[in-house]
N, CA, C and O of each residue as an XYZ file, in Angstrom:
408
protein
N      19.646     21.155    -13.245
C      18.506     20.888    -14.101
C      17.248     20.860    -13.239
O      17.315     20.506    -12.062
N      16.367     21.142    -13.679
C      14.854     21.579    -12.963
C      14.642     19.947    -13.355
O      15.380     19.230    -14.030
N      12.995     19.530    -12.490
C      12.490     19.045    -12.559
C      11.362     18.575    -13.760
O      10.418     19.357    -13.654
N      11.156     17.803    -14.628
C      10.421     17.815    -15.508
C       9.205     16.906    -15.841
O       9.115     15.679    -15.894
N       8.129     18.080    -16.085
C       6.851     17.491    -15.867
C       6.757     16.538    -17.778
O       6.852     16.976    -18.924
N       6.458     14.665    -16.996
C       5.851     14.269    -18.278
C       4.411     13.476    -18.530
O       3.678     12.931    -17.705
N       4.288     13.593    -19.797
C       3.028     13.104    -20.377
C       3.215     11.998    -20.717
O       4.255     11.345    -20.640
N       1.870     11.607    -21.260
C       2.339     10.501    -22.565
C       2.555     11.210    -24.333
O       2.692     10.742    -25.463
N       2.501     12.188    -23.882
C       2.919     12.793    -25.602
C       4.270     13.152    -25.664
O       4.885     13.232    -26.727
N       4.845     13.414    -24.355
C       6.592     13.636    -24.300
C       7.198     12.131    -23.925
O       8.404     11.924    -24.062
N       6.356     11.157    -23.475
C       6.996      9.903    -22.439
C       8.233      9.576    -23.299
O       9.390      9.643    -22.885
N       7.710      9.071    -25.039
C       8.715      8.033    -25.097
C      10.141      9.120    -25.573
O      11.297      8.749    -25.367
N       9.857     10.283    -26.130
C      11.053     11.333    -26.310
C      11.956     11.931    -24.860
O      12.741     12.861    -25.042
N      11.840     11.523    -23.879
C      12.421     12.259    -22.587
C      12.571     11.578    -21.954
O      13.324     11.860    -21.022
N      11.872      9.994    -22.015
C      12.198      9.058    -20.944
C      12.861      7.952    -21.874
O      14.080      7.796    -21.938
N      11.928      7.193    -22.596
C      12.825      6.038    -23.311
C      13.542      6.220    -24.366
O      13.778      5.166    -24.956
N      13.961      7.107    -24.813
C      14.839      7.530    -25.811
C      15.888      8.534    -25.064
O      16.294      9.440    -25.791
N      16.568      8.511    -23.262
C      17.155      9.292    -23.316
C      18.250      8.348    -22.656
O      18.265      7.727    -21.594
N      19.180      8.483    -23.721
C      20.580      7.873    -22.993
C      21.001      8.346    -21.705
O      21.474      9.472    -21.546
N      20.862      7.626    -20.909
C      21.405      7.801    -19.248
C      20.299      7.594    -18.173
O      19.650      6.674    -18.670
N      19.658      7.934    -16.902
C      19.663      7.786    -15.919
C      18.014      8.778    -15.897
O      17.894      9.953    -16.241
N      17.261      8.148    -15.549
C      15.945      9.370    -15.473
C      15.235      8.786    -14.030
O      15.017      7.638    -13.644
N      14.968     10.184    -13.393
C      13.934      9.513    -11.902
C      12.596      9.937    -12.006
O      12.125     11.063    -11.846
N      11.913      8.596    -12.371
C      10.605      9.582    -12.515
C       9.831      9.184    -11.209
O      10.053      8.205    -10.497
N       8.852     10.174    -11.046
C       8.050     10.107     -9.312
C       6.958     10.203    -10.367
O       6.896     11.053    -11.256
N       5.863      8.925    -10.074
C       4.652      9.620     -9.969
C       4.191      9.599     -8.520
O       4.615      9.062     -7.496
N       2.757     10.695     -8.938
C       2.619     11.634     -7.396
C       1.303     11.900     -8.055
O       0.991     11.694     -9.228
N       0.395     12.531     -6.809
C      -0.680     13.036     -7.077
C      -0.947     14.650     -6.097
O      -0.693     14.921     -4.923
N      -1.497     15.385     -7.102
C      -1.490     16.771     -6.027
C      -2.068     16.766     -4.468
O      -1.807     17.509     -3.522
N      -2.717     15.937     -4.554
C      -3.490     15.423     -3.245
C      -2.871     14.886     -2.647
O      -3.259     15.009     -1.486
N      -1.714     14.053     -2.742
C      -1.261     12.888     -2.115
C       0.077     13.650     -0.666
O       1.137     14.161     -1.029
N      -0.246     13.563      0.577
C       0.893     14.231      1.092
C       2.212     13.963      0.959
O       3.062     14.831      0.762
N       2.533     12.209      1.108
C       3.842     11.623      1.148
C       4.537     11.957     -0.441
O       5.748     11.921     -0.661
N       3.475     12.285     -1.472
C       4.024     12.881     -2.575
C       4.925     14.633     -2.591
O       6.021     15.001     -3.014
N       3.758     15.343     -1.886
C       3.855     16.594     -1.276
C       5.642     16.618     -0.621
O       6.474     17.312     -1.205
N       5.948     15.955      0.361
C       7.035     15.766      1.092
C       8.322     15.046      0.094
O       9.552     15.019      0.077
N       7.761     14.781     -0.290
C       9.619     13.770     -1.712
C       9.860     15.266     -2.623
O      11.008     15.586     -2.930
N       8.526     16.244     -3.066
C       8.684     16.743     -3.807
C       9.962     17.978     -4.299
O      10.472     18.273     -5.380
N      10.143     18.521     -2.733
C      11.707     19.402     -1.987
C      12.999     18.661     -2.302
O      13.877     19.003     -3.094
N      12.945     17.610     -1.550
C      13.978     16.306     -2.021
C      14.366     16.067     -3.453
O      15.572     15.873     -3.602
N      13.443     16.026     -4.828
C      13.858     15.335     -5.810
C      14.043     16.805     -6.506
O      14.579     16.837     -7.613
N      13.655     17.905     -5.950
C      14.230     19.046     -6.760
C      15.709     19.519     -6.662
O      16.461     20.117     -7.431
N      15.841     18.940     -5.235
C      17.285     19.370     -4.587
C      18.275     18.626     -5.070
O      19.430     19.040     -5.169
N      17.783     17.143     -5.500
C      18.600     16.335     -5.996
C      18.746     16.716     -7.616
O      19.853     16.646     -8.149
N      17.649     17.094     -8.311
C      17.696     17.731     -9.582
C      18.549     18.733     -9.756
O      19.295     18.629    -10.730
N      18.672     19.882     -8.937
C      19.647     20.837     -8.972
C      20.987     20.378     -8.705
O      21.987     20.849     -9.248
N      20.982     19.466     -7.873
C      23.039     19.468     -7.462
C      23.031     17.929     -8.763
O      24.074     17.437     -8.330
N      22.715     17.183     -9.647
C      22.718     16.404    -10.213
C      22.583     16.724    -11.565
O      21.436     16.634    -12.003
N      23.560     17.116    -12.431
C      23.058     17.587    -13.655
C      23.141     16.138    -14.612
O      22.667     16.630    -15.635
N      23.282     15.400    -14.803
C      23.492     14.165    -15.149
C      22.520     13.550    -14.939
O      22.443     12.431    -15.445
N      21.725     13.916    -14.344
C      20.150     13.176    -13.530
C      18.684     13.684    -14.279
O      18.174     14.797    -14.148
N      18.364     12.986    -14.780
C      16.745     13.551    -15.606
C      15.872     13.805    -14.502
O      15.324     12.707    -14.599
N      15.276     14.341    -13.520
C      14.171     13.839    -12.950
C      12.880     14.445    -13.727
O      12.806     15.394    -14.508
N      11.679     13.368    -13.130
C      10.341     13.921    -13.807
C       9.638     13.879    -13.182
O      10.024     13.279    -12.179
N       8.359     14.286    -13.088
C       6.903     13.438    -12.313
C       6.296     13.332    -12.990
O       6.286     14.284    -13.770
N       5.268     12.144    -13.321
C       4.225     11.988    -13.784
C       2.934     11.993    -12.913
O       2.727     11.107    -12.084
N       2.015     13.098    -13.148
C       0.756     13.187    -12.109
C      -0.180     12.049    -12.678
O      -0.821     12.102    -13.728
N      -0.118     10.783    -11.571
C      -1.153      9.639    -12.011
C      -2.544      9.800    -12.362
O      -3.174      9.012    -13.067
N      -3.097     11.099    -11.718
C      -4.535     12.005    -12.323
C      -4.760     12.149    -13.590
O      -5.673     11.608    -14.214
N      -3.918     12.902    -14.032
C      -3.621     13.247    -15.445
C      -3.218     12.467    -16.457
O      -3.561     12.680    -17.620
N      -2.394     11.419    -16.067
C      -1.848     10.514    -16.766
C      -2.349      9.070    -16.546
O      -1.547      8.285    -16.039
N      -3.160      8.781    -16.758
C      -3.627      7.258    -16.028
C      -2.683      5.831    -17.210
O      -2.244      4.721    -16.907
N      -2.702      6.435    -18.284
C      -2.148      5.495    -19.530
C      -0.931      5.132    -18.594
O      -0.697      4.082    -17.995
N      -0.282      6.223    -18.643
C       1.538      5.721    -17.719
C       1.283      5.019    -16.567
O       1.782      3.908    -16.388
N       0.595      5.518    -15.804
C       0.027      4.652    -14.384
C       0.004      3.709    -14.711
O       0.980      3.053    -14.347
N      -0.968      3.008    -15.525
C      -1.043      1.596    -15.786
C       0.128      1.027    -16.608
O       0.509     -0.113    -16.342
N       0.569      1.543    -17.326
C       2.066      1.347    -18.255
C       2.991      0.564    -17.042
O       3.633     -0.473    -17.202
N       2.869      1.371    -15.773
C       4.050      1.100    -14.705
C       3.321      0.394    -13.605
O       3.827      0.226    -12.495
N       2.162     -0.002    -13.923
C       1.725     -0.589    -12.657
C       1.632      0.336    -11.641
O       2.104     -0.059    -10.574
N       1.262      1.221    -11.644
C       1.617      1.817    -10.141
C      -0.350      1.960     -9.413
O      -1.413      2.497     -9.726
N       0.234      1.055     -8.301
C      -1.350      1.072     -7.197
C      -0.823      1.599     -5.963
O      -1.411      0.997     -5.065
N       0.002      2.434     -5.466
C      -0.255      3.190     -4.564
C       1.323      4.303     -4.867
O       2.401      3.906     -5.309
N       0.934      5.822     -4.428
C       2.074      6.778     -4.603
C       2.404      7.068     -3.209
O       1.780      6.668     -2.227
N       3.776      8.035     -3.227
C       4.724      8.372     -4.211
C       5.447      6.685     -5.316
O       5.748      5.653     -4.716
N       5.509      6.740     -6.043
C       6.175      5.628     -6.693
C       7.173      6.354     -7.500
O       7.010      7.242     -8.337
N       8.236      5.785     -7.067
C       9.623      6.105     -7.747
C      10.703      5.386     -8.800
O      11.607      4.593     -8.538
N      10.355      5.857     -9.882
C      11.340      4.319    -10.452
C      12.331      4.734    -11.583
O      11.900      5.030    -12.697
N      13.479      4.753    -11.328
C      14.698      5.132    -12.178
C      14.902      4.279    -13.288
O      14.927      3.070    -13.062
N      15.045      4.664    -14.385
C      14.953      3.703    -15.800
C      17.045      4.399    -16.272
O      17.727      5.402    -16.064
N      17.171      3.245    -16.859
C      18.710      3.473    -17.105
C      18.268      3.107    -18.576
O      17.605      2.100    -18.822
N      18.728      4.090    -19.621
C      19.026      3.681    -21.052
C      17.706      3.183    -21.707
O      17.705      2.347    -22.610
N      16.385      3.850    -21.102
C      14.947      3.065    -21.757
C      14.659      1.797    -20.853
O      13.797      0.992    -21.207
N      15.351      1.627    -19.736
C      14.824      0.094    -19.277
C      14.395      0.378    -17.588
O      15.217      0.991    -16.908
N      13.477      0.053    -17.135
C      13.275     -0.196    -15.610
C      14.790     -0.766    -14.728
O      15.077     -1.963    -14.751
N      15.479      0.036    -14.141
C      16.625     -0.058    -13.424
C      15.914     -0.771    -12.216
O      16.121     -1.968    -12.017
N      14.843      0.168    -11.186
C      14.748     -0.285    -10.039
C      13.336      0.621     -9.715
O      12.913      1.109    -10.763
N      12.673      0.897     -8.773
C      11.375      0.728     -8.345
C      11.453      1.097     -6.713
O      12.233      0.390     -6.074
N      10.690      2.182     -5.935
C      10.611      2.433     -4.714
C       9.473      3.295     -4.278
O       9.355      4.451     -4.683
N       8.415      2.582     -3.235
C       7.221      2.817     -3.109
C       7.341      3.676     -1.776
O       8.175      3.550     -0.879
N       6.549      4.362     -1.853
C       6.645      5.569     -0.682
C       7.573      6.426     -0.464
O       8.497      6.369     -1.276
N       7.692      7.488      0.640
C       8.138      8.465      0.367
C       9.599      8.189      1.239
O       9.573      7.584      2.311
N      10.749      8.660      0.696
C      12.132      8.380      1.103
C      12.967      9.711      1.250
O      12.977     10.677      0.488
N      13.698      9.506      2.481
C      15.214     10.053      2.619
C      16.139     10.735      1.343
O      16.087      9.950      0.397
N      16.968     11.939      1.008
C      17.187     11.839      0.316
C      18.289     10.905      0.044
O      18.412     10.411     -1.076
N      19.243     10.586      1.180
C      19.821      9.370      0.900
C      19.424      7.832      0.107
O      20.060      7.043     -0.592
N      18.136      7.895      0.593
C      17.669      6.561      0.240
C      17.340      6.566     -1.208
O      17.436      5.554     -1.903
N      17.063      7.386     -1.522
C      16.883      7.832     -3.288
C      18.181      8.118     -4.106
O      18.179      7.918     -5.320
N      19.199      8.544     -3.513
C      19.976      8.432     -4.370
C      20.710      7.083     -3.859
O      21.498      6.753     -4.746
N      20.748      6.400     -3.044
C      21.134      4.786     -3.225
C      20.398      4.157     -4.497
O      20.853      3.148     -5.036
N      19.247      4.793     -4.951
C      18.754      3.903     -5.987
C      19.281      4.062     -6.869
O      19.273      3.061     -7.586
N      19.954      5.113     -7.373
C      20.674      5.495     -8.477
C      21.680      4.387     -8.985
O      22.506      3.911     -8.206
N      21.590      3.948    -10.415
C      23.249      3.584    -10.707
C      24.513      4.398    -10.860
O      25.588      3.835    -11.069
């Protein structure tokens, strides 16, 4: 599964209404440590079909930004079943990202 770009006009249909496991990154095009996760969460998107990933660009999207609190990127936070699972600030290993996984 590719990577999938969301809004707030897709948020609550793709993220909180999707039974199972979603990684969303927000990121900013500018941001490098965003730049660098971005290889990583595609690679993990492809060998993970069971795995939603998304990004939300905090530029574009400021509503979700503030929705999630997020004051500094990459911010990573896996939601299980519509709910905040877990939360990881800066840019990570791909090991260390899929430890976040349930």
């Amino acid at each position: 599964m590719s990577v999938m770009k969301i809004t707030k006009d897709n948020f609550e249909q793709e993220v909180i209404a999707c039974a199972g496991t979603v990684l969303l990154d927000f990121y900013a095009d500018w941001c490098g440590p965003c730049r660098m996760v971005a290889p990583v969460l595609e690679e993990i998107a492809r060998e993970d079909a069971g795995l939603k990933v998304c990004k939300i660009n905090v530029d574009e999207e400021p509503e979700l930004a503030m929705r999630f609190q997020v004051s500094s990127i990459p911010l990573l936070v896996v939601m299980k079943d519509g709910e905040v699972f877990g939360k990881s600030l800066g840019a990570k290993p791909k090991h260390a990202i899929l430890a976040m996984l349930p």
